[in-house]
C-alpha positions in Angstrom: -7.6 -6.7 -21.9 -7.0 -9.4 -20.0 -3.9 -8.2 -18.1 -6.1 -5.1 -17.2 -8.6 -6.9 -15.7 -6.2 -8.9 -13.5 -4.7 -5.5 -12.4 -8.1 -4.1 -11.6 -8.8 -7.1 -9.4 -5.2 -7.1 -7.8 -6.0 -3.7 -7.1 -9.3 -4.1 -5.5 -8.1 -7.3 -3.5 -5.7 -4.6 -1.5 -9.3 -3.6 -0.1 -8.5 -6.3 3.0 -6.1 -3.9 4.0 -9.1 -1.5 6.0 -11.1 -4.8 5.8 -8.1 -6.1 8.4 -9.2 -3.3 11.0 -12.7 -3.4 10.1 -13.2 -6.9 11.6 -11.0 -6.1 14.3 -8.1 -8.5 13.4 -5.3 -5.2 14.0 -6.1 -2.0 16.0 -5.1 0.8 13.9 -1.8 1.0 15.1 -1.3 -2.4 13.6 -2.1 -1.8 10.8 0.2 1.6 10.7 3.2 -0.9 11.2 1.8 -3.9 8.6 1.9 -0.9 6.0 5.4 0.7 6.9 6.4 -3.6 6.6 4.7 -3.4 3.3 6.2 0.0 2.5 9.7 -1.4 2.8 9.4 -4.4 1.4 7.7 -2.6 -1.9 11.0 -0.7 -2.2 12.9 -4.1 -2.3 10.6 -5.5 -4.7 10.9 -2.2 -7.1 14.4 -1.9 -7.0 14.8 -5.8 -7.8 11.9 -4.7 -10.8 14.0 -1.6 -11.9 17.9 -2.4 -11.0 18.7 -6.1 -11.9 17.8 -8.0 -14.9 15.3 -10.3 -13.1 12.1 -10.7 -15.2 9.0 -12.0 -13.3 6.3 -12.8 -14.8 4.3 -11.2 -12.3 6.1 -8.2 -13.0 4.8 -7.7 -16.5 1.2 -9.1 -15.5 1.1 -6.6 -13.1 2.1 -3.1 -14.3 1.8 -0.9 -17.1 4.3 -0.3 -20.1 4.7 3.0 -19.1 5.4 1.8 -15.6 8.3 -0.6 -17.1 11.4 2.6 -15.9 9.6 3.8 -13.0 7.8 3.1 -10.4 5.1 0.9 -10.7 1.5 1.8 -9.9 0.9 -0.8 -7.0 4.0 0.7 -5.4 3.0 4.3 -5.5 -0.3 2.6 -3.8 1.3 0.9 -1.1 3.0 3.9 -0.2 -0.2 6.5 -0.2 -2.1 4.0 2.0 0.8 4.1 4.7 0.8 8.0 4.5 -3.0 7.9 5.1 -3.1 5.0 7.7 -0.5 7.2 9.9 -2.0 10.4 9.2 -5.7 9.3 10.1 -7.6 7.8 12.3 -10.2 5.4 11.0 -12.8 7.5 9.9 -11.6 9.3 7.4 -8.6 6.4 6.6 -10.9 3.6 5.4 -12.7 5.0 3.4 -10.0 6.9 2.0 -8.3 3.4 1.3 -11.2 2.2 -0.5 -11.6 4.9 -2.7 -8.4 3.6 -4.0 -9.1 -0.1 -3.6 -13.1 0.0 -5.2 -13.8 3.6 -6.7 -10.3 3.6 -9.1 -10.4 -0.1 -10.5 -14.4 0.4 -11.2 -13.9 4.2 -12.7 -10.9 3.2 -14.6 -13.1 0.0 -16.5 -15.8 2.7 -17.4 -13.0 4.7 -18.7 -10.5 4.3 -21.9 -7.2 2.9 -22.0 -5.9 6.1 -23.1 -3.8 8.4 -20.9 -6.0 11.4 -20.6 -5.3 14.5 -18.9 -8.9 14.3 -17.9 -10.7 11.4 -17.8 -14.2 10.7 -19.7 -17.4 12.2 -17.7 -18.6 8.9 -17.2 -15.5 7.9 -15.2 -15.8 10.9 -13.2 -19.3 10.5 -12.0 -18.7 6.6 -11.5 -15.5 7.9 -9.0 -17.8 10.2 -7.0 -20.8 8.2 -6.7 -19.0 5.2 -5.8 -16.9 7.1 -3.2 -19.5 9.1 -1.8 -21.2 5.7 -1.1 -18.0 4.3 0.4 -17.4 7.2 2.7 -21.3 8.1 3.9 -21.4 5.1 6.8 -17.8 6.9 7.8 -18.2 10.6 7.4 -20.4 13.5 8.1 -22.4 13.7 5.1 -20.7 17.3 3.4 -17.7 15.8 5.0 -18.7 12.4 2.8 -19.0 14.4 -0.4 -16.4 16.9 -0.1 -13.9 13.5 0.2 -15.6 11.9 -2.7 -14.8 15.0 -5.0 -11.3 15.1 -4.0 -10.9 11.5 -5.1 -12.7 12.0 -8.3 -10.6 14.9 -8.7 -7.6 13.1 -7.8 -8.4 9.8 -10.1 -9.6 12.4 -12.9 -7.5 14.5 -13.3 -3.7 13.4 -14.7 -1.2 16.5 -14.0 2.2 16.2 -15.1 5.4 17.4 -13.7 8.6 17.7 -15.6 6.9 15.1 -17.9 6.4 12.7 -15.6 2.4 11.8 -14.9 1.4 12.4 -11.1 -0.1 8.3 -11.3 -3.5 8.7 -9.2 -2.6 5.8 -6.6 -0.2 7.8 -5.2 -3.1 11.0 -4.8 -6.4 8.8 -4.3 -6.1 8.0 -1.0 -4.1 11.3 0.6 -6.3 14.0 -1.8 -9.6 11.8 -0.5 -7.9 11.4 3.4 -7.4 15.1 3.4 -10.1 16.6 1.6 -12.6 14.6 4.1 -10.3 15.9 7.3 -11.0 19.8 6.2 -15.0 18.3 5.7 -14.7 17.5 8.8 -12.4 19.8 10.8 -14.2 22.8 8.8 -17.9 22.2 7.5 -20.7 22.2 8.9 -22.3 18.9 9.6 -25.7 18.1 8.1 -27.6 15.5 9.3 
């Protein structure tokens, strides 16, 4: 339990990535190139993890045993959050990021350990609330709730492919970017 909880934190410290453009220390475009940095050197990190017989600690605090011959979960992050930071302006990226960052390390303590293929109601309803109140200062509000359904959707909801689970870092942040770009390209706004 206590390995989880330092992942869960781990994972919500990433939240200084938007916080970084919040409080204006990078422009957007910044932060584009910090991530495609961050993006490259997560590649070096996982194929040091996955190819040589180095054995951090930090390597075993930090992911999952399921994670141990693939790659990990913080990887599959980092790379979602450079997808959405170069596909989106601000708007719909931050809160998109933070879904990931606060809604998915909140929903998954309310949730079981156990690798469901949906998770527990509870979970579900945490994901949305949370991320509806994450997106609402960003987004028109149907645009606001029509991105906090495709996150809890996308942290819910486990598909597999050829066996392999589709890990929710990876859809979090794109599933949420792009379900709040059709609220917003598409829907009507209500005020």
């Amino acid at each position: 339990m206590a390995d989880e909880l330092k992942r869960r934190l781990f994972h919500a410290s990433t939240s200084i990535i938007p916080v970084l453009y919040l409080l204006d220390v990078l422009t957007w475009a910044q932060l584009g190139t910090l991530m495609l940095v961050a993006s490259g050197g997560t590649i070096l990190i996982e194929a040091v993890r996955l190819f040589t017989p180095l054995d951090l600690w930090i390597f075993e605090k930090l992911t999952r045993e399921y994670e141990q011959d693939a790659l990990a979960g913080y990887a599959l992050g980092v790379f979602s959050i450079t997808v959405v930071v170069l596909a989106f302006g601000p708007p719909i990226g931050v809160p998109a990021i933070l879904m990931l960052t606060i809604g998915d390390p909140v929903s998954g303590l309310l949730g079981s350990d156990t690798l469901r293929t949906v998770k527990h109601p509870r979970s579900l309803a945490a994901m949305f609330v949370i991320s509806l109140i994450i997106a609402w200062p960003f987004l028109p509000p149907v645009a606001a709730a029509v991105a906090a359904l495709g996150a809890m959707v996308a942290d819910g909801v486990k598909p597999r492919i050829s066996g392999f689970v589709i890990d929710d870092n990876l859809t979090i942040p794109i599933v949420a970017g792009f379900a709040a770009y059709i609220g917003v390209e598409f829907m009507p706004t209500v005020v």
